[in-house]
C-alpha positions in Angstrom: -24.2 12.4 -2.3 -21.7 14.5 0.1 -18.3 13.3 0.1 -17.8 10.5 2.2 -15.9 11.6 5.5 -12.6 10.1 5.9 -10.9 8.7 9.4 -8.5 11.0 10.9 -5.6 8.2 10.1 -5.0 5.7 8.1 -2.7 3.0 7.4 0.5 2.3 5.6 -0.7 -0.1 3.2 1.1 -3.5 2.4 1.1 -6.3 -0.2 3.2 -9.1 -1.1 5.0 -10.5 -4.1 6.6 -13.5 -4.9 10.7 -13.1 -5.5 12.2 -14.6 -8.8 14.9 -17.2 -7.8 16.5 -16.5 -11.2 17.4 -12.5 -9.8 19.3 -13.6 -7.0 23.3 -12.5 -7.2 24.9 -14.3 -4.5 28.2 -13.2 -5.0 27.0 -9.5 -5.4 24.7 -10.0 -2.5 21.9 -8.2 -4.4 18.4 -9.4 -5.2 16.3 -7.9 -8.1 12.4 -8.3 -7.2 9.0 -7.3 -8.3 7.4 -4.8 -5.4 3.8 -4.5 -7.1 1.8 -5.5 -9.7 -0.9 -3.2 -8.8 -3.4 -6.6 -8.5 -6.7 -5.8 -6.5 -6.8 -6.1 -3.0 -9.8 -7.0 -0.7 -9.9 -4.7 2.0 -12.5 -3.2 4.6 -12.9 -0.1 5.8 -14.8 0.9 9.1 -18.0 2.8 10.0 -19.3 3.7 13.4 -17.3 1.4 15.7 -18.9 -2.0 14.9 -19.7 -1.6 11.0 -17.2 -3.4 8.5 -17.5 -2.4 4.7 -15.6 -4.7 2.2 -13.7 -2.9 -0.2 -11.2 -3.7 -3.4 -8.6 -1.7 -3.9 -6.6 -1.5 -7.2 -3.0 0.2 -7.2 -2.1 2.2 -10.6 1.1 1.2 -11.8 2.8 3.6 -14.3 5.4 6.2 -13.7 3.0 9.0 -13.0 1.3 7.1 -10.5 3.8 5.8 -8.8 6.5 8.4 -6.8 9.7 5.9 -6.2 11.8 9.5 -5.1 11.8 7.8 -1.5 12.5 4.4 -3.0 15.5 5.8 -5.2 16.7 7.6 -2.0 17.9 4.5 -0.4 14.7 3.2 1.2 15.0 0.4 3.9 14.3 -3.1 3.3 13.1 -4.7 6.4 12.6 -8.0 8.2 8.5 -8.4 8.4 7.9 -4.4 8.1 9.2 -3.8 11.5 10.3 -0.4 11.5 11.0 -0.3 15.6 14.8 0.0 15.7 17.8 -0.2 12.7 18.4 -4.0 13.3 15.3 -4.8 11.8 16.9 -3.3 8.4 19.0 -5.9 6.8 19.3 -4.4 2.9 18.7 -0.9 1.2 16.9 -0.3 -2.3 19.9 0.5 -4.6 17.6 1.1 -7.4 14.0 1.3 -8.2 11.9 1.5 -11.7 8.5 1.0 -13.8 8.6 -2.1 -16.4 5.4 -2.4 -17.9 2.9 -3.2 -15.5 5.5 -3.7 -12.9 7.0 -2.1 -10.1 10.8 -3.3 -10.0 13.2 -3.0 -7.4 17.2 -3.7 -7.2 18.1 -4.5 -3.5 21.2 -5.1 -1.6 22.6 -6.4 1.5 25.7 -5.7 3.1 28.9 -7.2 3.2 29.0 -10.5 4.9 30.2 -10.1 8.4 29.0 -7.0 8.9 25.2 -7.8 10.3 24.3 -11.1 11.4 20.7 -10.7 10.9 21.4 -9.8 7.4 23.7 -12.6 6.6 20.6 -15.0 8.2 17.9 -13.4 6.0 20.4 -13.1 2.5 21.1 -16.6 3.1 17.7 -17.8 3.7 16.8 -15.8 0.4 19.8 -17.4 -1.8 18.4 -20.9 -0.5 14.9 -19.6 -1.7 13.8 -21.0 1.8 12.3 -16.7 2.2 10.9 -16.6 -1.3 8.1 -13.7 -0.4 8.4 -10.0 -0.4 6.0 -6.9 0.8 6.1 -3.3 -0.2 4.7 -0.8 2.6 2.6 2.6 0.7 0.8 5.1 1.2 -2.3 6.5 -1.0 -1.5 9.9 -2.1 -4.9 10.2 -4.1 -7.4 7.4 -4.6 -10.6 7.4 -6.7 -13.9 5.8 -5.2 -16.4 4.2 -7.3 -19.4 3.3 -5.4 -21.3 -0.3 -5.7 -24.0 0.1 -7.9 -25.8 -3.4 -7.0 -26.3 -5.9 -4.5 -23.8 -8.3 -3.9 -21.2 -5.9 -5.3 -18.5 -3.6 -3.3 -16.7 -0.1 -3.5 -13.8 0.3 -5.8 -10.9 2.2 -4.5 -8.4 2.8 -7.5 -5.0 4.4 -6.2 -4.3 6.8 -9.0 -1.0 7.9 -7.2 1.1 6.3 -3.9 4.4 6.0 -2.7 6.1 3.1 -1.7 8.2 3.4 1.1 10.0 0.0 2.1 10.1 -3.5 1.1 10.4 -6.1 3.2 10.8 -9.8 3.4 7.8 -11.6 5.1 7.3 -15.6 5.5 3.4 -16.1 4.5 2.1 -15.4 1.6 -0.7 -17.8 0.4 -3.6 -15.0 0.8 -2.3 -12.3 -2.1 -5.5 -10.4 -0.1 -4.1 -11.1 3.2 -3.5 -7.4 4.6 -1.2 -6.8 7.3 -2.1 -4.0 9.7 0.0 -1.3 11.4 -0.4 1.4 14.2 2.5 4.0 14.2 2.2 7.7 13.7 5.0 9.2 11.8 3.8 12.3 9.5 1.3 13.7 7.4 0.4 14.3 3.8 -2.5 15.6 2.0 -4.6 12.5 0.5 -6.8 13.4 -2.4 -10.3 11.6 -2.7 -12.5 11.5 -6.0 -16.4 10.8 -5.3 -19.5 10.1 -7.0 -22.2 13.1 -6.2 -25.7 12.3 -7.4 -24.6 14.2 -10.3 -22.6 11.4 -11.5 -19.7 14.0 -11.9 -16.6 13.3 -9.5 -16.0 16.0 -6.7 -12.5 16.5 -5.3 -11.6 16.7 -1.6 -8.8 17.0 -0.2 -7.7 15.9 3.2 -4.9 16.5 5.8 -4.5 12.7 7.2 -2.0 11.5 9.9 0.5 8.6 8.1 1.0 5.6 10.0 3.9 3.5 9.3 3.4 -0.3 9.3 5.2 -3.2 10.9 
């Protein structure tokens, strides 16, 4: 079997995680929180213009699989993923790490005063009235395993991705809800692994457009 041709874009991927009330430093104004757990994800993908093909993804979580450079360099955290203009940003990653099968994250907002937006959403979070939090990704390299049987689906397992921002969102009783996005911002090579009728993987790699999600 060929590889499989990928669509000329895809999304920046996002999830949600729950935030630990007990990692909340009001008088620091920081919040520690868990960005991934690398759970699988129901997803689809489409073929043709009216086909829709269930998919689960499953994010790798180690420190080779996951590059936090862009997390550790101060990456925003947002209000709902909205990425339009700088008053959607209400916090910055201070710090970001592996621990175990976790993704970690040490946030912080400003100074109170200083942004009333921030000062709504920091409160709201110190109340644990906002108790949810999504991390925006891409897929750097992903590794397909076909279905095998009826009734099954595809397994996509991100071997390597980069998490970009975190943001805090209000719903989050589908963990396979997926919130879609639709705003070109760069490029990066995406590698693919594929089942050939071999059974042997075979490598291709693709220049995709990146689009960043709100």
């Amino acid at each position: 079997m060929p590889a499989r041709k990928m669509p000329e874009a895809l999304p920046l991927q996002e999830r949600k995680q729950p935030i630990d009330k007990n990692a909340i430093d009001v008088e620091g104004r920081t919040v520690t929180l868990v960005f991934t757990t690398g759970a699988t994800v129901r997803r689809r993908r489409y073929v043709g213009w009216d086909s829709v093909v269930p998919f689960d993804e499953t994010l790798t979580v180690s420190r080779d699989a996951i590059d936090l450079s862009r997390m550790n360099a101060g990456a925003p955290v947002l209000d709902s993923h909205a990425t339009y203009t700088t008053f959607s940003q209400v916090g910055v990653v201070e710090r970001a790490w592996i621990e175990g099968k976790e993704g970690k994250a040490l946030i912080r907002f400003p100074k109170a005063g200083i942004d009333e937006s921030a000062d709504r959403m920091f409160a709201m979070v110190a109340d644990e009235i906002i108790k949810n939090v999504s991390v925006g990704y891409s897929i750097d390299k992903v590794r397909i395993v076909e279905a095998e049987k009826k009734g099954q689906v595809e397994q996509h397992i991100v071997e390597r991705w980069t998490p970009y921002e975190v943001s805090f969102v209000t719903i989050n009783a589908d963990p396979n809800a997926q919130v879609r996005a639709a705003e070109t911002a760069a490029t990066y090579l995406l590698e693919i692994d594929v089942p050939v009728i071999s059974h042997e993987p075979a490598r291709a790699r693709v220049r995709i457009s990146e689009l960043y999600g709100i």
